[in-house]
MARTILUM-390780 format. One record per residue (C-alpha): residue number from 0; x negated, y negated, z. Coordinates in steps of 0.001 Angstrom, whole numbers, plus 500000, padded with zeros to 6 digits. Example, Ala and Ser with C-alpha at 12.3 -4.5 7.8 and 13.67 -1.06 7.14 Angstrom:
  resi      px      py      pz
     0  487700  504500  507800
     1  486330  501060  507140
# end
This chain:
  resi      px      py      pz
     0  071861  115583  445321
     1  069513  116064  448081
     2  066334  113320  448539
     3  062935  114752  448632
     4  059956  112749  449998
     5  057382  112687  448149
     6  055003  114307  450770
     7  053507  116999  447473
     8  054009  116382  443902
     9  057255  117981  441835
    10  053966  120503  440436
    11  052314  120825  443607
    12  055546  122439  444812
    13  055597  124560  442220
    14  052346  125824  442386
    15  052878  126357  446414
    16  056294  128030  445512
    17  054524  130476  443168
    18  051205  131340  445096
    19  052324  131243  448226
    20  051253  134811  450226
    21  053814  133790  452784
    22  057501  135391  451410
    23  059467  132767  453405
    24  057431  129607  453064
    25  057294  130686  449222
    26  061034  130468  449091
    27  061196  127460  451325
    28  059054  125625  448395
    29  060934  127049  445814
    30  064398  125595  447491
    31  062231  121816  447975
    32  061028  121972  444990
    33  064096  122754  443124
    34  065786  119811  444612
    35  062596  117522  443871
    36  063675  118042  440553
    37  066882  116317  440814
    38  068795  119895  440812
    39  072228  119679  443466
    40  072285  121713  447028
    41  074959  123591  445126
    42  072657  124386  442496
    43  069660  125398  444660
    44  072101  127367  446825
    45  072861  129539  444052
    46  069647  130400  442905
    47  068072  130795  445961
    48  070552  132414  447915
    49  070279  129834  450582
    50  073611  128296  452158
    51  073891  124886  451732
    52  073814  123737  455364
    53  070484  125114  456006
    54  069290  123722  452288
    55  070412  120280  453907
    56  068634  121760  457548
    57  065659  122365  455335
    58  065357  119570  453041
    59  065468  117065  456316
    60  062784  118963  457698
    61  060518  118140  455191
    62  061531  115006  454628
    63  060519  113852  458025
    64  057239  116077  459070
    65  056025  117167  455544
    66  055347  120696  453823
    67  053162  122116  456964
    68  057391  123383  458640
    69  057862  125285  455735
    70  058011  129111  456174
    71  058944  131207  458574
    72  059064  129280  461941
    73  060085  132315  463945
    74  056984  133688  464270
    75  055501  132375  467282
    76  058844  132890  469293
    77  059405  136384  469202
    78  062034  136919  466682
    79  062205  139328  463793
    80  060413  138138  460176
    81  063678  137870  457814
    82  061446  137159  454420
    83  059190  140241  454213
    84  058472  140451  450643
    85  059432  137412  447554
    86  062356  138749  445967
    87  062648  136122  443164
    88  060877  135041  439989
    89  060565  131219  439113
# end
């Protein structure tokens, strides 16, 4: 089981998870918010699809700078968007 910091709420995650417009930062608070709730990185992995190194990769992440690294990263360097539309329900 992964450690969350509580930088948002278990609900506040959920709600951001939910509303977010942003496909990849929606997922990315789905995965975080999952594991807030105590769920395993082999849990989360299957339901989001998500290896479990980059849960781990993701999870540390927010642990140390917060919800504002969540989403797609990529899009300031030039690479191609990989989340272009949600593709899951919660």
């Amino acid at each position: 089981m992964a450690h969350i910091a509580e930088h948002l709420s278990v609900e506040e995650l959920g709600r951001r998870a939910r509303t977010s417009e942003d496909a990849c930062a929606a997922r990315h608070y789905q995965a975080i918010w999952l594991l807030a709730q105590g769920q395993t990185v082999a849990e989360v992995a299957a339901v989001t699809g998500f290896v479990s190194r980059w849960l781990e990769q993701l999870a540390r992440r927010y642990n140390q700078f917060g919800p504002d690294v969540l989403g797609d990263r990529r899009r300031r360097n030039g690479a191609s968007q990989m989340c272009s539309r949600k593709t899951w329900l919660v």
